[in-house]
KOLLUM-200146 format. One record per residue (C-alpha): residue number from 1; residue in one letter; x, z, y. Coordinates in nm, 2 decimals. Layout:
<sites>
+-----+------+--------+--------+--------+
| seq | type |     xx |     zz |     yy |
+-----+------+--------+--------+--------+
| NUM |    a |      X |      Z |      Y |
...
+-----+------+--------+--------+--------+
</sites>
This chain:
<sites>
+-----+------+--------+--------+--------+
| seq | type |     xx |     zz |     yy |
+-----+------+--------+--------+--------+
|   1 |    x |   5.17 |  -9.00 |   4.57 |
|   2 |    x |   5.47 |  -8.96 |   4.77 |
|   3 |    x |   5.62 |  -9.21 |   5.06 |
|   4 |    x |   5.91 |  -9.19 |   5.27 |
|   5 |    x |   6.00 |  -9.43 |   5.55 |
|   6 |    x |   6.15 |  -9.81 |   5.56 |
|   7 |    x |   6.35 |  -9.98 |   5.79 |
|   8 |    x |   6.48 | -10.38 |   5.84 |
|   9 |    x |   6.78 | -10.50 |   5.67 |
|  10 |    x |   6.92 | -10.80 |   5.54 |
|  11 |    x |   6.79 | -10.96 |   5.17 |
|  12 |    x |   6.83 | -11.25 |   5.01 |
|  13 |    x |   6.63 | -11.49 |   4.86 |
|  14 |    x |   6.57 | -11.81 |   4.77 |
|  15 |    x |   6.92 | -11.74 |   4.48 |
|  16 |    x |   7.11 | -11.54 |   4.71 |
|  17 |    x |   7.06 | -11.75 |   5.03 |
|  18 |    x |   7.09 | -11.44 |   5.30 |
|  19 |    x |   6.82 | -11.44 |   5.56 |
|  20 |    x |   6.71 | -11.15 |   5.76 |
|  21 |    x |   6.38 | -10.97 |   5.71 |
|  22 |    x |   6.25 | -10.60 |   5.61 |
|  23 |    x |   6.38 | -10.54 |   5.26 |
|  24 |    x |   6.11 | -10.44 |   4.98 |
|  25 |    x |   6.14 | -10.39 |   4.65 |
|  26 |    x |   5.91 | -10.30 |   4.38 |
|  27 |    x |   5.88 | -10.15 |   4.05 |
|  28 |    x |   5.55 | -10.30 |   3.84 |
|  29 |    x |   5.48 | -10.10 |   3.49 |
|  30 |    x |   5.25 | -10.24 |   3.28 |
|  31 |    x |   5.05 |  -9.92 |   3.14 |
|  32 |    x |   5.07 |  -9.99 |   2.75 |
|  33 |    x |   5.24 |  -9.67 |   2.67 |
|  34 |    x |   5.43 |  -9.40 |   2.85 |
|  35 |    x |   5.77 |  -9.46 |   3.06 |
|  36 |    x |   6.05 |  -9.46 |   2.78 |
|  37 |    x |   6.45 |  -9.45 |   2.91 |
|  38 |    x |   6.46 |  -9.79 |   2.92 |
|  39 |    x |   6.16 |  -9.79 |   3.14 |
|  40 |    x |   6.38 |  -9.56 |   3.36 |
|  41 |    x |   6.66 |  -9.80 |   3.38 |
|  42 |    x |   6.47 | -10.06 |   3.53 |
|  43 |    x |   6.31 |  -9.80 |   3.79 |
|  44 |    x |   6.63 |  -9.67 |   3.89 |
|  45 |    x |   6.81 | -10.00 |   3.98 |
|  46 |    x |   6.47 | -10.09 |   4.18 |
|  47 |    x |   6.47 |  -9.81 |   4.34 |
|  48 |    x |   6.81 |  -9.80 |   4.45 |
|  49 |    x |   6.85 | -10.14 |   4.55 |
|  50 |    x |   6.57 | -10.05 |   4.81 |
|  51 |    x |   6.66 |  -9.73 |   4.92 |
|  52 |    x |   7.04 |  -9.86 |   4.99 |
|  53 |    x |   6.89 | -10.10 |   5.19 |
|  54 |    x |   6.72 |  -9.87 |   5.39 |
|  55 |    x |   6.36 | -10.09 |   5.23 |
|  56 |    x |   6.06 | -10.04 |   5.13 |
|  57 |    x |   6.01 |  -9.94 |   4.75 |
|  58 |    x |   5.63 | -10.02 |   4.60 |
|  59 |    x |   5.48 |  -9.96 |   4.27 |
|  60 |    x |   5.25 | -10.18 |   4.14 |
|  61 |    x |   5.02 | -10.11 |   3.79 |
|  62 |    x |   5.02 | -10.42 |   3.62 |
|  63 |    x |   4.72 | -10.36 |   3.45 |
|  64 |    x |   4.54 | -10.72 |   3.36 |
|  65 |    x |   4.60 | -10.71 |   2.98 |
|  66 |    x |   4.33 | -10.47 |   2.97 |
|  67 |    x |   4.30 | -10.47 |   2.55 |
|  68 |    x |   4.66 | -10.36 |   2.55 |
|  69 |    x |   4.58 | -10.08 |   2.77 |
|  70 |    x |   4.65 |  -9.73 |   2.66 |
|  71 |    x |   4.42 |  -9.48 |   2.85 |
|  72 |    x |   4.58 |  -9.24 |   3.06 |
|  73 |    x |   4.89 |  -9.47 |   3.08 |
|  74 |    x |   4.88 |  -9.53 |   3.43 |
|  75 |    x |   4.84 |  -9.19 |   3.55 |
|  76 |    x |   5.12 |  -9.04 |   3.33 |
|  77 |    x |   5.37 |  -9.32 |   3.48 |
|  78 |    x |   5.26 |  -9.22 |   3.81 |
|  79 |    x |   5.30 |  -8.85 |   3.75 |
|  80 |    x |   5.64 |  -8.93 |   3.53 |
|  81 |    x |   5.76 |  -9.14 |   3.83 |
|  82 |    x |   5.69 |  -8.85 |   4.10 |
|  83 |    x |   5.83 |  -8.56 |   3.84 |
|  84 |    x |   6.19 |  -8.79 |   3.82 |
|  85 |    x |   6.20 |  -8.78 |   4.28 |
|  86 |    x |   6.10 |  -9.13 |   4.30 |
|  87 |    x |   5.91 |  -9.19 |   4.64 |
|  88 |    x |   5.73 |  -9.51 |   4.71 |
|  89 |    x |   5.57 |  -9.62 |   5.01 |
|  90 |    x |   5.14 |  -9.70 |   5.05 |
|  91 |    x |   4.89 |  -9.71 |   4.80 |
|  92 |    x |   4.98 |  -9.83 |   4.45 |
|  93 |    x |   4.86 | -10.17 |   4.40 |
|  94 |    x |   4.67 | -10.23 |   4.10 |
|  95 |    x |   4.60 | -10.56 |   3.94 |
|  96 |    x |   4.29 | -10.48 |   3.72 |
|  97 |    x |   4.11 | -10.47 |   4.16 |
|  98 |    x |   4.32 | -10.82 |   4.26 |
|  99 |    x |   4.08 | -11.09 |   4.08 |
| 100 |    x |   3.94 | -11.22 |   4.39 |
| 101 |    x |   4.32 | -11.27 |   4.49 |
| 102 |    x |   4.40 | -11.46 |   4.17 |
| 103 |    x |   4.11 | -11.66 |   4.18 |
| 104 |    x |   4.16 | -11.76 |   4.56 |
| 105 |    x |   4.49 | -11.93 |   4.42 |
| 106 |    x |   4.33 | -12.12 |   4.13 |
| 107 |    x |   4.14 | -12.24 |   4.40 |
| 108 |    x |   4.41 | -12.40 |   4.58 |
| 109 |    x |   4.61 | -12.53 |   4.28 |
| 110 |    x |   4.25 | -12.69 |   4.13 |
| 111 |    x |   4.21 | -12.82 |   4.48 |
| 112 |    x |   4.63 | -12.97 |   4.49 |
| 113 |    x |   4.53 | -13.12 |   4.15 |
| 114 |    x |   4.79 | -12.92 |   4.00 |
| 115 |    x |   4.54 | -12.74 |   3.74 |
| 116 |    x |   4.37 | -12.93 |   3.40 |
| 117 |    x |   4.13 | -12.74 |   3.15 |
| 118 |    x |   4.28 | -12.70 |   2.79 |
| 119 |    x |   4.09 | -12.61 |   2.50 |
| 120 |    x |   4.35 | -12.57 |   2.25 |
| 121 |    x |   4.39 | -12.25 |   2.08 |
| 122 |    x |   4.72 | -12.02 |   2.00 |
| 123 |    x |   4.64 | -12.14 |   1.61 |
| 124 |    x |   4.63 | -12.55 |   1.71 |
| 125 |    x |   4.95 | -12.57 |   1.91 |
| 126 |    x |   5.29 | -12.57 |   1.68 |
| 127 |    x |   5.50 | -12.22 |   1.72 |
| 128 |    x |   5.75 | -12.17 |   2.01 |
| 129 |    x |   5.75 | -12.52 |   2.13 |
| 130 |    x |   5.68 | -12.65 |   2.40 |
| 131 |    x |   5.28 | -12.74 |   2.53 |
| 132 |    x |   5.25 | -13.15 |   2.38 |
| 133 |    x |   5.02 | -13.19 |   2.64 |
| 134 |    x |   4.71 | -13.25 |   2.45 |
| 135 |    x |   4.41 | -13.18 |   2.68 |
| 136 |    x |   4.68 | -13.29 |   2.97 |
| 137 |    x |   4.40 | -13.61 |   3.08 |
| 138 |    x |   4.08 | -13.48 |   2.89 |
| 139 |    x |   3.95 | -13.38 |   3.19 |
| 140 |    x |   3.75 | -13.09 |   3.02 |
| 141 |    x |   3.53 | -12.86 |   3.26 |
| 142 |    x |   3.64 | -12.55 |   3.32 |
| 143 |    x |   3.42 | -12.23 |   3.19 |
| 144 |    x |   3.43 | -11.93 |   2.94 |
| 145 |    x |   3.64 | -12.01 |   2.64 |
| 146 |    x |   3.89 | -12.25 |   2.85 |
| 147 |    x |   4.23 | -12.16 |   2.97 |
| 148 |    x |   4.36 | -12.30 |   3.30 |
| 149 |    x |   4.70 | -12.49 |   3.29 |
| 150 |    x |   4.93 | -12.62 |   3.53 |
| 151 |    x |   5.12 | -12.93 |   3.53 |
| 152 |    x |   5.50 | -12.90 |   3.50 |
| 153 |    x |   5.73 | -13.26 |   3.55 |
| 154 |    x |   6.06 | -13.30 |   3.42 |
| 155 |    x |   6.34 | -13.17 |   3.63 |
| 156 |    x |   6.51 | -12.81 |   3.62 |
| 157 |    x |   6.43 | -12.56 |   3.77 |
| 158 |    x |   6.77 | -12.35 |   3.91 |
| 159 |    x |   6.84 | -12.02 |   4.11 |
| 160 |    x |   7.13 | -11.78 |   4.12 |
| 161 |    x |   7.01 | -11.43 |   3.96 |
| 162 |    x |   7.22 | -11.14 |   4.17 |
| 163 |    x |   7.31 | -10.98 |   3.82 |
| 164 |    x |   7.30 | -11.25 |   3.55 |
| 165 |    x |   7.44 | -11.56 |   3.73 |
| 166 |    x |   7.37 | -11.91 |   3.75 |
| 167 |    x |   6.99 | -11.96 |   3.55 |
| 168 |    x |   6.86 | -12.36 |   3.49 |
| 169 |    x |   6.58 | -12.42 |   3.30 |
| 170 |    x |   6.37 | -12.75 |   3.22 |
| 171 |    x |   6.05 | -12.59 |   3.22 |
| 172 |    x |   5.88 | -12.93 |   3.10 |
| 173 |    x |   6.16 | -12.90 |   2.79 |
| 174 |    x |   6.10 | -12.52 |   2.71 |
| 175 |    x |   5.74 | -12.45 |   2.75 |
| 176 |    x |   5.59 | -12.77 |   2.91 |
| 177 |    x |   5.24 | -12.74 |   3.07 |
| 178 |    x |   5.15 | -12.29 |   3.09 |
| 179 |    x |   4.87 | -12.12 |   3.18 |
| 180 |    x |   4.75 | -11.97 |   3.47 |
| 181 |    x |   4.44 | -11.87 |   3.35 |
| 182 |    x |   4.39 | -11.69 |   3.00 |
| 183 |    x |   4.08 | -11.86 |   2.79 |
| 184 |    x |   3.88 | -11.51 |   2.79 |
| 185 |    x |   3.89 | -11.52 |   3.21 |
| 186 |    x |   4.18 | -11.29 |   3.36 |
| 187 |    x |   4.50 | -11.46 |   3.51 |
| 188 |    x |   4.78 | -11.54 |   3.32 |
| 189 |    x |   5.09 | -11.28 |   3.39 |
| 190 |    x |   5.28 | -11.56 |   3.56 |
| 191 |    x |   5.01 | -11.62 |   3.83 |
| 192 |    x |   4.97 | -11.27 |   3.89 |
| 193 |    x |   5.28 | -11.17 |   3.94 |
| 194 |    x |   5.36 | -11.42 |   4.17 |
| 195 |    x |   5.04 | -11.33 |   4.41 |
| 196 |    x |   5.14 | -11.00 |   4.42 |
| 197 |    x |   5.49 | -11.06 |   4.53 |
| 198 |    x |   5.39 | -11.27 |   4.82 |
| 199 |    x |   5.08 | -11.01 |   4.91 |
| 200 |    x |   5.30 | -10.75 |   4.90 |
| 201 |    x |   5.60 | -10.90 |   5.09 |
| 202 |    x |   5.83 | -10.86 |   4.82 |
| 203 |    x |   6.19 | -10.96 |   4.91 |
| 204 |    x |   6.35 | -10.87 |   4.56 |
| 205 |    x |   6.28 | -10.84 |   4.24 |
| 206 |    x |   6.51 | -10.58 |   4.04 |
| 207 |    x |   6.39 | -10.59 |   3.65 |
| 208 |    x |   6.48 | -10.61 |   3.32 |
| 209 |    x |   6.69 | -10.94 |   3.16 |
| 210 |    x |   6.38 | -10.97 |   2.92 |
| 211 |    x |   6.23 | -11.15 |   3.22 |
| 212 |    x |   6.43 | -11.35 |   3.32 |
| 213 |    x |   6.33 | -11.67 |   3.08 |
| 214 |    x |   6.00 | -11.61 |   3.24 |
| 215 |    x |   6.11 | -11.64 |   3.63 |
| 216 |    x |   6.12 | -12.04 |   3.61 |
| 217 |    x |   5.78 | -12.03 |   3.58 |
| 218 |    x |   5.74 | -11.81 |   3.90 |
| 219 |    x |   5.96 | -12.01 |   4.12 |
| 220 |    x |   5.73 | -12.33 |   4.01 |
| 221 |    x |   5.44 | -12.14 |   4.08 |
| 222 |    x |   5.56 | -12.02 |   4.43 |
| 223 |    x |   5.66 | -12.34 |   4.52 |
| 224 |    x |   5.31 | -12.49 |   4.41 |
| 225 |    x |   5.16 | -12.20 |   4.60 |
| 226 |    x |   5.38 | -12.25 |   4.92 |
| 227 |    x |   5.48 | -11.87 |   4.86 |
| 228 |    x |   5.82 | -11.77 |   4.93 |
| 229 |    x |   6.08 | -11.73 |   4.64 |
| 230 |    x |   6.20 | -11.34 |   4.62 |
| 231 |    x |   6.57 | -11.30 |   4.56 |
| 232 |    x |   6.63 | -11.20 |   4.19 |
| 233 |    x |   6.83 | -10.94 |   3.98 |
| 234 |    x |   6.78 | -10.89 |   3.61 |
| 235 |    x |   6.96 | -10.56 |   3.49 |
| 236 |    x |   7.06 | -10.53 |   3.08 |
| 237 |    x |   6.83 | -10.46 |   2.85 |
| 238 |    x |   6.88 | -10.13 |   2.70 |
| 239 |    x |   6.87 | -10.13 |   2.33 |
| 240 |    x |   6.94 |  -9.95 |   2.04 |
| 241 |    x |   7.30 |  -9.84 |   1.97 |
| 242 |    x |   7.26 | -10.11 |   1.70 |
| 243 |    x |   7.16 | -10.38 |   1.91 |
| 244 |    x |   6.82 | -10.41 |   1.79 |
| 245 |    x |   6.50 | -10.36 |   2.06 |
| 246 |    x |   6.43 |  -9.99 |   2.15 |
| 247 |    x |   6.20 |  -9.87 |   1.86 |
| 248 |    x |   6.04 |  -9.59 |   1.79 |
| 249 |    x |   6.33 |  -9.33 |   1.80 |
| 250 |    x |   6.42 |  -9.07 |   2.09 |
| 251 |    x |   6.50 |  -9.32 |   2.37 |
| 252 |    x |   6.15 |  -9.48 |   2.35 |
| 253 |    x |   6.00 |  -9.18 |   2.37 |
| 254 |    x |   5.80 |  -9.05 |   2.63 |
| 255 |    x |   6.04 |  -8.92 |   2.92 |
| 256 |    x |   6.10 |  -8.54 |   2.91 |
| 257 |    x |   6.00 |  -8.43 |   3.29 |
| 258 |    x |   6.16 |  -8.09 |   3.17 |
| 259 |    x |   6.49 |  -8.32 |   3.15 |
| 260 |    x |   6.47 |  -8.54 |   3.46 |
| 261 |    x |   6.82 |  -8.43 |   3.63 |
| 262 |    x |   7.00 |  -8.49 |   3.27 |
| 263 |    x |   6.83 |  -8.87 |   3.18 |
| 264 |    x |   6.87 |  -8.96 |   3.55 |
| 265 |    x |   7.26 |  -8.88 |   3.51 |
| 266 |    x |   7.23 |  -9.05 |   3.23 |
| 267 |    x |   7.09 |  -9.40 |   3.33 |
| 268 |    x |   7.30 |  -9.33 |   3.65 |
| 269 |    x |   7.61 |  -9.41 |   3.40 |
| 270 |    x |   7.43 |  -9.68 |   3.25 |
| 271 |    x |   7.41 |  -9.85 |   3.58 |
| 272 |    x |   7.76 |  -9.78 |   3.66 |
| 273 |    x |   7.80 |  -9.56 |   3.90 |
| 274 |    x |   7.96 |  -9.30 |   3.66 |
| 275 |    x |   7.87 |  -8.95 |   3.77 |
| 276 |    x |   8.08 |  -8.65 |   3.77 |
| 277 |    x |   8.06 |  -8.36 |   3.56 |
| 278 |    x |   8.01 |  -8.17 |   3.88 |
| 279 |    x |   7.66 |  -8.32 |   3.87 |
| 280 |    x |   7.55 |  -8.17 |   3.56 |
| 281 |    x |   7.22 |  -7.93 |   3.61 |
| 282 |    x |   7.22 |  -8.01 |   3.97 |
| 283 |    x |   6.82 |  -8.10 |   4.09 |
| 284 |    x |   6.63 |  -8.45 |   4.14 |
| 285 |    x |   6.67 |  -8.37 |   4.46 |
| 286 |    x |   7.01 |  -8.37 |   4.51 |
| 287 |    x |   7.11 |  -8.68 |   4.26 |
| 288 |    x |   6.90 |  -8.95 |   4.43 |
| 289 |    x |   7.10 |  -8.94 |   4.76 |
| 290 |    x |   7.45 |  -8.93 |   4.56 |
| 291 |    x |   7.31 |  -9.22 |   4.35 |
| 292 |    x |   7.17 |  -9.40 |   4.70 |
| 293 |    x |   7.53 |  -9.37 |   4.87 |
| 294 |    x |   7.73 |  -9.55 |   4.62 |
| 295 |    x |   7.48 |  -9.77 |   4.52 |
| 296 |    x |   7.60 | -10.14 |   4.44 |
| 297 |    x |   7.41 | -10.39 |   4.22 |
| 298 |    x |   7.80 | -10.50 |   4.18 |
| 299 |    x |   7.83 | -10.19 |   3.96 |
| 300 |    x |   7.58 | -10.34 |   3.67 |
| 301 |    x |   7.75 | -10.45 |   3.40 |
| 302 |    x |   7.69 | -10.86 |   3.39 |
| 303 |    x |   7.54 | -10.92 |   3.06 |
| 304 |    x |   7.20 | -10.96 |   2.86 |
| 305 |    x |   7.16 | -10.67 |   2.72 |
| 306 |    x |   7.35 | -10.31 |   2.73 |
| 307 |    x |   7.32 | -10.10 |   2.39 |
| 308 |    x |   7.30 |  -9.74 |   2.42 |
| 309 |    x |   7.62 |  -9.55 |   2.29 |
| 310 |    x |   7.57 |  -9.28 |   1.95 |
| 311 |    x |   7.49 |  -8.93 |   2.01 |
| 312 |    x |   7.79 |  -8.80 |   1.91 |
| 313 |    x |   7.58 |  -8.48 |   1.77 |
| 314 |    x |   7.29 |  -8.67 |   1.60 |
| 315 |    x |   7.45 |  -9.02 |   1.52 |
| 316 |    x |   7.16 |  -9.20 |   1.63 |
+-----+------+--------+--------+--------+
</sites>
């Protein structure tokens, strides 16, 4: 593992409100497969928004879905991570050693009233909408084979994301009542994540756009939790020059640590800070603190998602 040092700065939080306090960032893989370039995208704008900061970058294994664990996973990300010059500062959290954490906050939601059992499987509720609330004042107990949800009123939920804009949801309109506790035991992603932030002192969260329907559900959670509200910024998804989600071609591959200097350059443009050719074949070592010094997230293009441009050679 490598570390490097982190001084105070200014963040923001709260959607965008400034406030003063030791900047850290963070950059939380969940270890179902190897880093692919999009996985690199994400890292890079994390990593940068820290380092121009003068912060504190963390790395954090997200590792509760442990079916959809791939063994070895986290230890190639690690070793990918270190091979492409990214430092991080302390030990690597993990989330799979947390569930005393987790279950500390249950506590205190089940104790707010904030919690109900639900007994209602994937198969019983209807598709993508939203919970109808049927176990809502059943009053089940809670044990194996029962999923934890909590209570979400009407009202919108609204925060400034530093890349995307404006974001208001009605969380009681889009998904209604969620979990917090998954029916086989572990916590629900949500709950998790949120925990961690806070534990960790997290000031910002730099990730993908395919989050950010998901960060409503965070902020309610912080707010039922009395857990500060990390500033956000959701970079593009990268997808296929078609459009489509990165498949199973060369840019969801594994990352080549043969390559690093080249792919770094690479997502370097993607992020828009548009590297000279005088950069080409130069080390690691000497593109992170070009990167670092005209870092801006003002630079990202401000949109959804961000598809790859053709090989030129291959097409694809």
């Amino acid at each position: 593992m490598k570390s490097s040092t982190a001084t105070a700065t200014t963040a923001t939080a709260d959607g965008g409100r400034p406030r003063t306090l030791p900047y850290v960032g963070r950059f939380a893989p969940s270890p179902t497969g190897d880093l692919h370039l999009g996985s690199l995208y994400t890292a890079a704008g994390a990593y940068l928004e820290s380092r121009s900061h003068r912060g504190r970058f963390l790395v954090r294994i997200e590792d509760l879905d442990r079916p959809r664990e791939v063994p070895g996973a986290a230890g190639r990300i690690l070793a990918t991570l270190e091979a492409f010059g990214f430092e991080w500062d302390g030990a690597v959290m993990r989330q799979s050693a947390r569930s005393d954490q987790y279950a500390a906050a249950l506590r205190t939601l089940t104790e707010r009233g904030l919690l109900f059992a639900c007994s209602c499987s994937r198969s019983q509720l209807p598709g993508s909408a939203p919970y109808p609330g049927t176990c809502r004042t059943l009053r089940l107990a809670s044990g194996p084979g029962v999923a934890l949800r909590i209570r979400v009123e009407p009202g919108e939920i609204v925060f400034t994301d530093r890349v995307q804009g404006e974001f208001r949801q009605n969380l009681a309109a889009t998904g209604g009542d969620f979990i917090v506790r998954r029916r086989d035991g572990p916590a629900a992603y949500a709950l998790a994540v949120v925990v961690d932030d806070a534990a960790q002192g997290v000031t910002e969260v730099v990730r993908g756009a395919d989050l950010l329907p998901s960060t409503p559900q965070q902020i309610h959670l912080q707010r039922a939790l009395a857990l500060p509200t990390p500033a956000y910024a959701h970079l593009p998804l990268l997808t296929e020059p078609d459009g489509a989600k990165l498949a199973k071609s060369r840019h969801s591959r594994r990352l080549d640590d043969a390559d690093a200097g080249a792919q770094l350059l690479r997502v370097f443009a993607l992020l828009g800070l548009d590297p000279p050719l005088s950069l080409t074949g130069a080390p690691v070592a000497e593109l992170w603190p070009w990167a670092v010094d005209r870092w801006s997230l003002r630079r990202v293009p401000r949109c959804p998602s961000l598809a790859l441009p053709r090989d030129p050679v291959t097409g694809s």
